[in-house]
VEXSERO-585794 format. One line per field, with one value per residue: x, y, z of N, C-alpha, C in turn; residue in three letters; residue number from 1. Coordinates in Angstrom, 1 decimal. Example, Ala and Ser with C-alpha at 12.3 -4.5 7.8 and 13.67 -1.06 7.14 Angstrom:
<atoms>
npx	(13.2:12.8)
npy	(-5.7:-2.2)
npz	(7.8:7.1)
capx	(12.3:13.7)
capy	(-4.5:-1.1)
capz	(7.8:7.1)
cpx	(13.2:12.9)
cpy	(-3.3:0.0)
cpz	(7.8:7.9)
tidren	(ala:ser)
fikol	(1:2)
</atoms>
This chain:
<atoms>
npx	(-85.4:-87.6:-91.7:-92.7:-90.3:-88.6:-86.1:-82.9:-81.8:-79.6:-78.1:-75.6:-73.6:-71.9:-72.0:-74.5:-73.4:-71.3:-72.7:-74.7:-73.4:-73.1:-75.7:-76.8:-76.2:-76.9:-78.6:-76.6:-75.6:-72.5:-71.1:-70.3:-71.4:-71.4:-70.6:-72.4:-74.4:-73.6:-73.6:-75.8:-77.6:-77.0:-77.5:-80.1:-81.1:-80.6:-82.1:-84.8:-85.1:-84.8:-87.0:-89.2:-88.7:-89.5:-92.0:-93.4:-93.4:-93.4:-90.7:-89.6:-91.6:-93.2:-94.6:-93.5:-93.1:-95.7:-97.9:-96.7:-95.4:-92.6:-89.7:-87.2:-84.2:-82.3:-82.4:-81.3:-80.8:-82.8:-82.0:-82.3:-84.4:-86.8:-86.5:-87.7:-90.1:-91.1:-91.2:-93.9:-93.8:-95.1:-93.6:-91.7:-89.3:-86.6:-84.5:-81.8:-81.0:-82.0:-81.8:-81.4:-83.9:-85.1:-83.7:-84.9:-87.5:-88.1:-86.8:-88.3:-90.7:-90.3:-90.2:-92.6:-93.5:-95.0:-93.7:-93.4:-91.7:-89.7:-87.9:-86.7:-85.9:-85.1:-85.6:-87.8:-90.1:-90.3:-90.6:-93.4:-94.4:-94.9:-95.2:-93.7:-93.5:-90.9:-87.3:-84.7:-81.8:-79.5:-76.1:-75.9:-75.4:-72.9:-72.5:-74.1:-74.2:-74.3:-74.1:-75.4:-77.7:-79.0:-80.1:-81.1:-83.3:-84.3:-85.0:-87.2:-89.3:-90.0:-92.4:-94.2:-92.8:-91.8:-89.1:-85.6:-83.1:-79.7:-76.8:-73.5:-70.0:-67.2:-64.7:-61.8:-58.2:-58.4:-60.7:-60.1:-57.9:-58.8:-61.7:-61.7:-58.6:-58.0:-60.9:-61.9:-59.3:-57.8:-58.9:-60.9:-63.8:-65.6:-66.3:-63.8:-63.5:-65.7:-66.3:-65.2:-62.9:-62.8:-65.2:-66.7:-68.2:-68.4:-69.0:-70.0:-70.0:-72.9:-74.5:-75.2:-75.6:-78.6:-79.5:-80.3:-82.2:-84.3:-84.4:-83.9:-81.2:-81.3:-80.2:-76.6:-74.5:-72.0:-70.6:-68.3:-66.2:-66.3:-63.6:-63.4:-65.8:-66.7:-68.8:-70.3:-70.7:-73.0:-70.8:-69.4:-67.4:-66.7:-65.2:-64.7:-67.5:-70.4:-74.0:-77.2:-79.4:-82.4:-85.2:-88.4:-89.5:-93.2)
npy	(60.6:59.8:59.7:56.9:55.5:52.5:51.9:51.1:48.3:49.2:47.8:46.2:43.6:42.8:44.5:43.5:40.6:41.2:42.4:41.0:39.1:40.0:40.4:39.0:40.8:43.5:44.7:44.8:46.7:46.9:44.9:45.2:46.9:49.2:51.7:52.6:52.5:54.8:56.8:57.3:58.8:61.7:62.0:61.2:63.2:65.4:64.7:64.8:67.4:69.1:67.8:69.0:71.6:72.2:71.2:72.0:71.6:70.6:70.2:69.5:67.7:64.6:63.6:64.5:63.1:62.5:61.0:61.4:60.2:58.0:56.9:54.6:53.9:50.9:50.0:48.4:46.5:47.9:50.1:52.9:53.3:52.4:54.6:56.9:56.2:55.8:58.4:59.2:58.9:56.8:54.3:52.8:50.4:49.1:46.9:45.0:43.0:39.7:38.9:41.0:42.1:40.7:40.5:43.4:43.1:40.8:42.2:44.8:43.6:42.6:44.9:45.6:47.6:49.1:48.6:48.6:46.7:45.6:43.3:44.7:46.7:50.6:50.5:48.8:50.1:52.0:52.0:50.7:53.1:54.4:57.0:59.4:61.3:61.8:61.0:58.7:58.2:56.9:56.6:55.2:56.0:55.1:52.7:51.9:50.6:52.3:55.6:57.8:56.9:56.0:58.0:59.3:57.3:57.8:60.1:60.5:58.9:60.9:62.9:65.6:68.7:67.1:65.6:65.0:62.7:62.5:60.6:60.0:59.7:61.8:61.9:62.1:62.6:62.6:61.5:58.6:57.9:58.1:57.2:54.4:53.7:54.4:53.5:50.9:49.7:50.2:51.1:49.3:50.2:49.6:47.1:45.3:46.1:47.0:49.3:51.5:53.4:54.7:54.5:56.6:59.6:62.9:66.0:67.8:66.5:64.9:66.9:68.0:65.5:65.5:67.6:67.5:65.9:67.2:67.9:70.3:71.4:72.1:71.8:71.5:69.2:68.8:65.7:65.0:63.2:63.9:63.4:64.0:64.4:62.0:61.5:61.5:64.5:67.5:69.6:71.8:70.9:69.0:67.2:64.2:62.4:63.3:64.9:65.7:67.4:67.7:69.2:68.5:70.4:71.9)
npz	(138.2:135.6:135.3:135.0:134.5:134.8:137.6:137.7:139.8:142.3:144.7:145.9:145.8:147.0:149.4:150.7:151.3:153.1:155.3:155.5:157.4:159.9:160.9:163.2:164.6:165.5:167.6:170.2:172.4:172.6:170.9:167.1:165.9:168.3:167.7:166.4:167.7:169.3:167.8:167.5:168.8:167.9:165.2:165.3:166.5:164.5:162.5:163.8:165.0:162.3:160.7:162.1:162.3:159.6:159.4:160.9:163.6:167.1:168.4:170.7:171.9:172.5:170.9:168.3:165.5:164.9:162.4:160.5:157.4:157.3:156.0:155.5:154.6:153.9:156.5:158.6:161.3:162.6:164.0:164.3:163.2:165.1:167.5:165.9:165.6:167.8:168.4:167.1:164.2:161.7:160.8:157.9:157.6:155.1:153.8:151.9:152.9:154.3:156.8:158.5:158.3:159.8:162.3:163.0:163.1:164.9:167.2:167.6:167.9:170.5:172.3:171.5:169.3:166.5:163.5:160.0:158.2:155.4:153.5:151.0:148.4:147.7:145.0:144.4:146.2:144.6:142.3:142.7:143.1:145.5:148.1:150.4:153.7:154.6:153.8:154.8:154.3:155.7:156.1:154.1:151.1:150.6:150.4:148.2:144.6:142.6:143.2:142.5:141.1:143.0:144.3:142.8:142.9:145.8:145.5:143.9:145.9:147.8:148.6:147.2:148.7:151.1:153.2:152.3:153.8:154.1:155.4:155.5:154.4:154.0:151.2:152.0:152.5:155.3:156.1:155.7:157.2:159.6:159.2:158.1:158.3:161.6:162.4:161.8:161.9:164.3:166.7:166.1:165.8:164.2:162.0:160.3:156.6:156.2:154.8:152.1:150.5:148.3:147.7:148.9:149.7:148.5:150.2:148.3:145.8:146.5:146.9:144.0:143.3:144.6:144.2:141.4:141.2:141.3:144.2:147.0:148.3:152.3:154.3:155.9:157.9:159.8:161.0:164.6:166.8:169.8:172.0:174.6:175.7:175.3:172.9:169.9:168.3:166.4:164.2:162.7:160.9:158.1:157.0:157.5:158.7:158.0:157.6:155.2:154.8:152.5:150.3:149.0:146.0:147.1)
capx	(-86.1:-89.1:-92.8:-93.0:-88.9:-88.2:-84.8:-81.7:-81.0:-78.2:-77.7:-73.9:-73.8:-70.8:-71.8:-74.9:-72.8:-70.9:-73.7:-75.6:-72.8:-73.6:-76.9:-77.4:-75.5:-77.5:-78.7:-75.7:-74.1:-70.8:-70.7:-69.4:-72.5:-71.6:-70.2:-73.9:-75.1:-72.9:-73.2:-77.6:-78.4:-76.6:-78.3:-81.6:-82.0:-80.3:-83.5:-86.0:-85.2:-85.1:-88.3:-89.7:-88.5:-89.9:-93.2:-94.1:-93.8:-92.3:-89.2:-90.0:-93.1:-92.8:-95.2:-93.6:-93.6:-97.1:-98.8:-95.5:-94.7:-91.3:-89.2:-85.5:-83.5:-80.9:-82.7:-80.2:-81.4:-83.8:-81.8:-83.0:-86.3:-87.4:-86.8:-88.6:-91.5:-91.4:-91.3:-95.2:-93.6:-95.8:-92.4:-91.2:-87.9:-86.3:-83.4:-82.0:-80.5:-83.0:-81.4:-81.3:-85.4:-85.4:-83.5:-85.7:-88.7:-88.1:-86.8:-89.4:-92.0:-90.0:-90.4:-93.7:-92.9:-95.3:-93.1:-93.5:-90.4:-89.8:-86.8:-86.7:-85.1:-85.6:-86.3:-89.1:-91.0:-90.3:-91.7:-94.7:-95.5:-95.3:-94.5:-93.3:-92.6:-89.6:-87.3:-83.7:-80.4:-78.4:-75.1:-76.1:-75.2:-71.4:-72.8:-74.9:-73.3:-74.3:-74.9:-75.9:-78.7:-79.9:-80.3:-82.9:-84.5:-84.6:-86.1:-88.5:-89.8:-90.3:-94.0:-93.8:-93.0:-91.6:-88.0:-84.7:-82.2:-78.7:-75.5:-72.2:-68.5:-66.3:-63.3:-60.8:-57.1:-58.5:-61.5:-59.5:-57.0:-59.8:-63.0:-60.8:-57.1:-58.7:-62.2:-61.8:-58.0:-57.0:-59.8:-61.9:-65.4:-66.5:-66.1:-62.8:-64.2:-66.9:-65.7:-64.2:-62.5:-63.2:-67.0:-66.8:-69.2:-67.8:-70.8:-70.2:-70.8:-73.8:-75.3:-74.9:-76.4:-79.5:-80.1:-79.9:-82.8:-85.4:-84.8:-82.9:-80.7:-81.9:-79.1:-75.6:-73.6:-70.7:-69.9:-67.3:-66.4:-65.4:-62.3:-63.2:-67.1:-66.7:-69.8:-70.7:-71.8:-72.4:-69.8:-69.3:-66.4:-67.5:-63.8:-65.5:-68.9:-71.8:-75.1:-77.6:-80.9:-83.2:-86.4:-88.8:-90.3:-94.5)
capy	(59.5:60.5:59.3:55.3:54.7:51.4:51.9:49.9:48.1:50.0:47.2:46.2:41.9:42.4:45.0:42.4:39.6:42.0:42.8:39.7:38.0:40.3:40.5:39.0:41.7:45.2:45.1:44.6:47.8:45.6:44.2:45.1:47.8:49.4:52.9:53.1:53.2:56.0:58.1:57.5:60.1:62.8:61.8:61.1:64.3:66.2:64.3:65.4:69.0:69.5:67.5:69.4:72.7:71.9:70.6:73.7:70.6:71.3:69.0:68.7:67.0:63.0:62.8:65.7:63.2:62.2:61.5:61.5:58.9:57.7:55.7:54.3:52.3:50.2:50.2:47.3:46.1:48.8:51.2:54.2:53.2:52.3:55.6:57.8:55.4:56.2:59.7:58.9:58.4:56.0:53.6:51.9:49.9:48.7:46.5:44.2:41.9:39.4:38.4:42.5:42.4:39.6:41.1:44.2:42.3:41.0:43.4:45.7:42.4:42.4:46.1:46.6:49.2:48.6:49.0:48.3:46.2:44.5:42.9:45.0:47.6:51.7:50.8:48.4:51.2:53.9:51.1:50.5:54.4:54.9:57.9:59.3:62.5:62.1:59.3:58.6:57.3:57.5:55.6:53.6:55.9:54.8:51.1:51.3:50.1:53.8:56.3:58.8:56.1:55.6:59.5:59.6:57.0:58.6:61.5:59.9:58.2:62.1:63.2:67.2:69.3:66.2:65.9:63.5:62.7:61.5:60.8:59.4:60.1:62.3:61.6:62.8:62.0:62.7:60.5:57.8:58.1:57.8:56.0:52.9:53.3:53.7:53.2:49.6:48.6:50.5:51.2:48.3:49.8:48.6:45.5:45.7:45.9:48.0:50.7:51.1:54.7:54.7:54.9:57.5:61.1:64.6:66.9:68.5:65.4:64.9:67.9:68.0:64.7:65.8:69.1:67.1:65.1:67.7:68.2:71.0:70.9:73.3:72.4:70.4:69.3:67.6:65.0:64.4:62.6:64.7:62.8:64.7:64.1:61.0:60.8:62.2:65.7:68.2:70.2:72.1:70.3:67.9:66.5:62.8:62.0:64.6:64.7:66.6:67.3:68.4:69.2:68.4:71.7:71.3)
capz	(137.6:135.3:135.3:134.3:134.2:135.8:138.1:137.8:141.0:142.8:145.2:145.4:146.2:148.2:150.6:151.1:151.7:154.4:156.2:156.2:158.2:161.1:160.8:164.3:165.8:165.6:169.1:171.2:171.8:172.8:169.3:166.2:165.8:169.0:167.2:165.7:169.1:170.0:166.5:167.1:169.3:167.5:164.2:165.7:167.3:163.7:161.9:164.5:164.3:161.1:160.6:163.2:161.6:158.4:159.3:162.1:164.9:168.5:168.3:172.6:171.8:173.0:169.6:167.3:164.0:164.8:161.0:159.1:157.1:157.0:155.3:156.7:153.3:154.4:158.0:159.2:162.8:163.2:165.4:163.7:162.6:166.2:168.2:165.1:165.6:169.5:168.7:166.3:162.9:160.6:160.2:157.0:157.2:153.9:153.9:151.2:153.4:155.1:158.0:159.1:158.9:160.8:163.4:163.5:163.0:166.1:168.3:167.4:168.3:171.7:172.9:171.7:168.8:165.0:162.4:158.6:157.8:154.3:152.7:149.7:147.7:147.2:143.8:144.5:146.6:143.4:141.1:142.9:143.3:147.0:148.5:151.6:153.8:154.7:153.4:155.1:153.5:156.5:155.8:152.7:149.5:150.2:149.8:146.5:143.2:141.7:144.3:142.0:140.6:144.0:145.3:141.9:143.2:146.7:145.1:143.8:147.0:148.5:148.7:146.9:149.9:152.0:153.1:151.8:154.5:153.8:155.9:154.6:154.9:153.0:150.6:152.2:153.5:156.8:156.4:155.5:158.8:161.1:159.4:157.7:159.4:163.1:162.9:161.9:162.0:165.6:167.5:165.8:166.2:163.1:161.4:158.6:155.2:156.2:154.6:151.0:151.0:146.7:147.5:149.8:148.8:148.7:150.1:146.6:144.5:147.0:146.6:143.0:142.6:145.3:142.8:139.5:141.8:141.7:145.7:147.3:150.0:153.1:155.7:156.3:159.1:160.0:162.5:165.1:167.8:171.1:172.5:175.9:176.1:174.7:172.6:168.3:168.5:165.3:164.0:160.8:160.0:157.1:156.9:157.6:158.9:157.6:156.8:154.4:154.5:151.2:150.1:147.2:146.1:146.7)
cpx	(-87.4:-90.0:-92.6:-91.6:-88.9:-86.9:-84.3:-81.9:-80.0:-77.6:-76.5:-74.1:-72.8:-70.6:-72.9:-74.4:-72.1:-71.7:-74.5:-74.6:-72.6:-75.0:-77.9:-76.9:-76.2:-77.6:-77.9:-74.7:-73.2:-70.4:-70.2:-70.5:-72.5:-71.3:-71.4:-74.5:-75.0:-73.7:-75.5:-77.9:-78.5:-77.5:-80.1:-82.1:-81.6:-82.4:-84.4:-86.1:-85.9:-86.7:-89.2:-89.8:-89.3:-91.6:-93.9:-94.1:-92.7:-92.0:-89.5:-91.0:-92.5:-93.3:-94.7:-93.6:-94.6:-97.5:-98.2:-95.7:-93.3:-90.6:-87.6:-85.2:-82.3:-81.1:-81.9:-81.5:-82.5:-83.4:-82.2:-84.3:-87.0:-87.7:-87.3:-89.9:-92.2:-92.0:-93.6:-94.9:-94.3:-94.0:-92.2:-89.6:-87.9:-84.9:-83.3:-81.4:-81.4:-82.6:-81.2:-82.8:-85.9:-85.2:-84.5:-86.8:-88.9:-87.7:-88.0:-90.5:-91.8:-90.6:-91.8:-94.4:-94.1:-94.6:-92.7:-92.5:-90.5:-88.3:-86.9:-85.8:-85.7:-86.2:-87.6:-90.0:-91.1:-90.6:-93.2:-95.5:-95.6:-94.2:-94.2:-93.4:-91.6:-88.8:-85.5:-83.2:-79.2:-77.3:-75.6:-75.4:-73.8:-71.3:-73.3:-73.6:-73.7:-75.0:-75.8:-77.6:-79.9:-80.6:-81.3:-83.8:-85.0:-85.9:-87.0:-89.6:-90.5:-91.8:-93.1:-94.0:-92.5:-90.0:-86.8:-83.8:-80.9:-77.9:-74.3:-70.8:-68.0:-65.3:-62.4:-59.6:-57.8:-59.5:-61.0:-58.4:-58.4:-60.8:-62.3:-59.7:-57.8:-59.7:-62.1:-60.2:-57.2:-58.0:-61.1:-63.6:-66.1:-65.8:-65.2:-63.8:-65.6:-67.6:-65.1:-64.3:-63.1:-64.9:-67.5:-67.5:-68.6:-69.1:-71.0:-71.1:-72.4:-74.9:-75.9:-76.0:-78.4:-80.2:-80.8:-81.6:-84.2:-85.1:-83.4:-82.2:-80.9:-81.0:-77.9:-74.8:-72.6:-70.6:-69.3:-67.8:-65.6:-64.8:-62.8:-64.5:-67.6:-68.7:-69.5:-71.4:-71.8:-71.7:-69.9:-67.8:-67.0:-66.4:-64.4:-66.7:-69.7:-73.0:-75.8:-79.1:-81.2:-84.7:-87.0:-89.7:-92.2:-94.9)
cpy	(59.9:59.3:57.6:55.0:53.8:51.9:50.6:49.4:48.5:49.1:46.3:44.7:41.8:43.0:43.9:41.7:40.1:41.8:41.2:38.9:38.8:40.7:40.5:39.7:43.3:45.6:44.9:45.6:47.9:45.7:45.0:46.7:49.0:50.9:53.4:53.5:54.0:57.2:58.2:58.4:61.0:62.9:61.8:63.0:65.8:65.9:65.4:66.9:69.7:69.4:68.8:71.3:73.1:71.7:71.3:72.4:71.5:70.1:68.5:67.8:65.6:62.6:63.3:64.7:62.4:62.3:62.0:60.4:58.5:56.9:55.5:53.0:52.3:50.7:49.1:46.8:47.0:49.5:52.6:54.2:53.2:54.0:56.6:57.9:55.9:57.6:60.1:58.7:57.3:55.5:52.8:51.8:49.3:48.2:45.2:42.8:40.9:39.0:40.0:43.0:41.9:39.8:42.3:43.7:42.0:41.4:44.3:45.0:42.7:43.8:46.8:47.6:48.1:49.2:48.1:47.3:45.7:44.6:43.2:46.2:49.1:51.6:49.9:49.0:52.2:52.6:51.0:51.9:54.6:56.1:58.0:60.9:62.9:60.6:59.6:57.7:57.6:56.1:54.2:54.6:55.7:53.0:50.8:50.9:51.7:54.4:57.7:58.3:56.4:57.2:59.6:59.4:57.7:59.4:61.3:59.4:59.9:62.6:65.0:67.7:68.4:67.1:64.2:63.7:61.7:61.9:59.8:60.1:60.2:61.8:61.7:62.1:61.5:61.4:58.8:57.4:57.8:57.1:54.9:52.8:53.1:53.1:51.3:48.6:48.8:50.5:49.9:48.9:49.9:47.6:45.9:45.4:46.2:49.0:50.7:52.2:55.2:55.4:56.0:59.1:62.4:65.1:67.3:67.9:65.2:65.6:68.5:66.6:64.6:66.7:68.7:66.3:65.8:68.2:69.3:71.3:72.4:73.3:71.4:70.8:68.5:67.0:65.1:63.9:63.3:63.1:62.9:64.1:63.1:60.8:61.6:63.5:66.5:68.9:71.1:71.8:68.9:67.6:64.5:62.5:63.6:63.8:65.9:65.9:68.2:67.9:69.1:69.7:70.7:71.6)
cpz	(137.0:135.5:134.7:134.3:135.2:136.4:138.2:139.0:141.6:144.2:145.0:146.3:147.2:149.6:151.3:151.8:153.2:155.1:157.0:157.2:159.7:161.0:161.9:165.2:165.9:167.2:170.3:171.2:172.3:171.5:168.6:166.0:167.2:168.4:166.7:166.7:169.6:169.3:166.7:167.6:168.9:166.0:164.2:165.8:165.9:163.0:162.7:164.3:163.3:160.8:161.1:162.7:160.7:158.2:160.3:162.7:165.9:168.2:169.8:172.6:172.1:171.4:168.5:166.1:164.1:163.6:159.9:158.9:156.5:156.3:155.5:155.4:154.3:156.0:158.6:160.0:162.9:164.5:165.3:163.8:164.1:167.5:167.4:165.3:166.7:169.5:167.5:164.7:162.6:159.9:159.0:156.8:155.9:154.1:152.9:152.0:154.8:156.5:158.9:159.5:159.5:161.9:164.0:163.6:164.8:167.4:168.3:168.1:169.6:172.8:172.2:170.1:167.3:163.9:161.0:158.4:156.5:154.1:151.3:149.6:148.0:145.7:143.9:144.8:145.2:142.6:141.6:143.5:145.2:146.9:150.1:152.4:154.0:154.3:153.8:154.4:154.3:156.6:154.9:151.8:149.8:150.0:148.6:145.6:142.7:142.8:143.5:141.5:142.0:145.0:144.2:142.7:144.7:146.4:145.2:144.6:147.6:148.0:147.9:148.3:151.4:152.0:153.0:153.6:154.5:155.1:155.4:155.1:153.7:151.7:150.7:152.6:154.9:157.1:156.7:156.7:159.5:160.8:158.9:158.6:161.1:163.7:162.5:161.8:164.1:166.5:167.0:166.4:165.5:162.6:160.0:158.0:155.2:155.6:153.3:150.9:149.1:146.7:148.3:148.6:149.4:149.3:148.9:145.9:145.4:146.7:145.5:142.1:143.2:144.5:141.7:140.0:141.8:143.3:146.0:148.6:150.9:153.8:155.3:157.1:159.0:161.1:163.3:166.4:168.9:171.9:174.1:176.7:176.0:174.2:170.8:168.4:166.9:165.3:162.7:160.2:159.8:156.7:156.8:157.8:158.4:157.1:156.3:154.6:153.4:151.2:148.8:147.3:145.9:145.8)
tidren	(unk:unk:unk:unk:unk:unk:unk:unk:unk:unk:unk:unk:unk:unk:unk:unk:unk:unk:unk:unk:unk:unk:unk:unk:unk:unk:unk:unk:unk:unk:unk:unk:unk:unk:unk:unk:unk:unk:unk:unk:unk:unk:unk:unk:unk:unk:unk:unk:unk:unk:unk:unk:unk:unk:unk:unk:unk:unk:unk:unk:unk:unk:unk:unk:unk:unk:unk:unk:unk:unk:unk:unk:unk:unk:unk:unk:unk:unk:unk:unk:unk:unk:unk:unk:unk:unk:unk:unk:unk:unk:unk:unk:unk:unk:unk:unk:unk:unk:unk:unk:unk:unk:unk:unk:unk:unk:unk:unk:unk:unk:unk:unk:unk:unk:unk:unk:unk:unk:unk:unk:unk:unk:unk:unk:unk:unk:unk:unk:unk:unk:unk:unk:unk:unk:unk:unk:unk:unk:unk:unk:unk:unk:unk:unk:unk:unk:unk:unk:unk:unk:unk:unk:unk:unk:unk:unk:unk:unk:unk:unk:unk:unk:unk:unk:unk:unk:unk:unk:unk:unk:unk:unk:unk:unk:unk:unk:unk:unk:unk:unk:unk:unk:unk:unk:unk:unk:unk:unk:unk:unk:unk:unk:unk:unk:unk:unk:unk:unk:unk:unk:unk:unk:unk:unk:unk:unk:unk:unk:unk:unk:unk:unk:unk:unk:unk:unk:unk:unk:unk:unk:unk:unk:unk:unk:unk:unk:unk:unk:unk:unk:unk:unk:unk:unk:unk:unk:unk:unk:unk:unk:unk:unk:unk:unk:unk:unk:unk:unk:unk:unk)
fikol	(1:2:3:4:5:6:7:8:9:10:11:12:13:14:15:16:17:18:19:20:21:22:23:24:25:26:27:28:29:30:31:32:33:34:35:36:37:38:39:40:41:42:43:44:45:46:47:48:49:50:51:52:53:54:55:56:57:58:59:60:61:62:63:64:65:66:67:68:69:70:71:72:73:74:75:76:77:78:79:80:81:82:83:84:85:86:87:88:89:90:91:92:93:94:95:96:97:98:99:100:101:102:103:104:105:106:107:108:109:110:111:112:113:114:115:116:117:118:119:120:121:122:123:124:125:126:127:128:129:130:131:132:133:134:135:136:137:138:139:140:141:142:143:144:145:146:147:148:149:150:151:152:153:154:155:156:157:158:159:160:161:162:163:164:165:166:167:168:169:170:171:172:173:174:175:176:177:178:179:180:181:182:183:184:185:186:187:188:189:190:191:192:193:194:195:196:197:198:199:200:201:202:203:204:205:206:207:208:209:210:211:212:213:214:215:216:217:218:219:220:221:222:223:224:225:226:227:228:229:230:231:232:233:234:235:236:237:238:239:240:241:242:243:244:245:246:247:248:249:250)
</atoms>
């Protein structure tokens, strides 16, 4: 996105509508959200790393993103946003759906935790010139209306020298068997119609549209779910769940 371009809106009205109708469910990891609760640790502690890698911090540190400022689009409930915070991150949630900031709003109130929240867009922040050091898109670009649109604007949000952080699910046969066929028709641990296999991101196209972005990608992993250990650990099979981290050159 260059200097002064307004961005489209990349907000899709029907993933909205999805969402908002659990809205009051983030914090119950029973509910319909309980598979986020599983998949957080593994994602948490990929962020931290890297961060951590990137920014000369000890990752052991209780404070290591002490005097970052972060930024979490499509923060739902605030299950991400809150343990970054814990860790000294300078929090900004972003969610277009208001009944999701509501929810974090007040969980966050409950346990204590100060964190930024607004019911707004990535493109409102990249219009009004804010930056960031690090700025997460962890399971949103298979939601936008243009995901390619919305990784500009990403970009754009990244301080020079900060870092982007996506995660998303593949395109694959396989994805499709296990995040749509089991993940919400057999094993139900997400909510049908969660999921639309069409919008799904290759790492390729990802990567491709992360480049085209100014920013360059430093690492990628892939998900799974050990059967045995029962929890989400990394893997370098990028068949379904992965994520990407990139950097904006300073």
């Amino acid at each position: 996105m260059h200097p002064g371009q307004k961005p489209t809106d990349t907000v899709d009205a029907d993933e909205v509508a999805h969402f908002s109708r659990l809205a009051g469910q983030w914090w119950n990891p029973q509910g319909p959200w309980a598979a986020l609760h599983r998949f957080n640790p593994v994602r948490l502690g990929y962020i931290r790393d890297q961060i951590a890698a990137h920014f000369s911090r000890d990752p052991a540190r209780l404070d290591s993103l002490d005097g970052l400022r972060v930024l979490d689009i499509g923060c739902g409930g605030g299950v991400l946003s809150e343990p970054l915070a814990r860790l000294g991150a300078s929090m900004v949630g972003v969610d277009p759906v208001e009944g999701n900031i509501a929810a974090a709003q007040r969980h966050a109130a409950e346990v204590g935790l100060a964190i930024d929240y607004r019911c707004a867009t990535a493109e409102a922040l990249a219009q009004a010139a804010e930056t960031f050091d690090v700025v997460l898109a962890m399971e949103v670009v298979e939601h936008v209306a243009d995901f390619r649109l919305f990784v500009d604007v990403c970009a754009a949000l990244v301080k020079p020298g900060g870092l982007m952080f996506a995660a998303t699910l593949n395109r694959t046969v396989k994805s499709f068997a296990l995040a749509i066929v089991s993940a919400e028709y057999i094993l139900r641990w997400v909510p049908r119609g969660t999921h639309r296999w069409d919008k799904f991101i290759t790492p390729q196209e990802l990567e491709i549209a992360l480049e085209d972005s100014g920013l360059r990608v430093v690492d990628e992993t892939g998900v799974i779910y050990n059967l045995f250990a029962d929890r989400f650990q990394l893997s370098t099979d990028m068949d379904v769940n992965y994520m990407v981290a990139a950097e904006k050159p300073a």
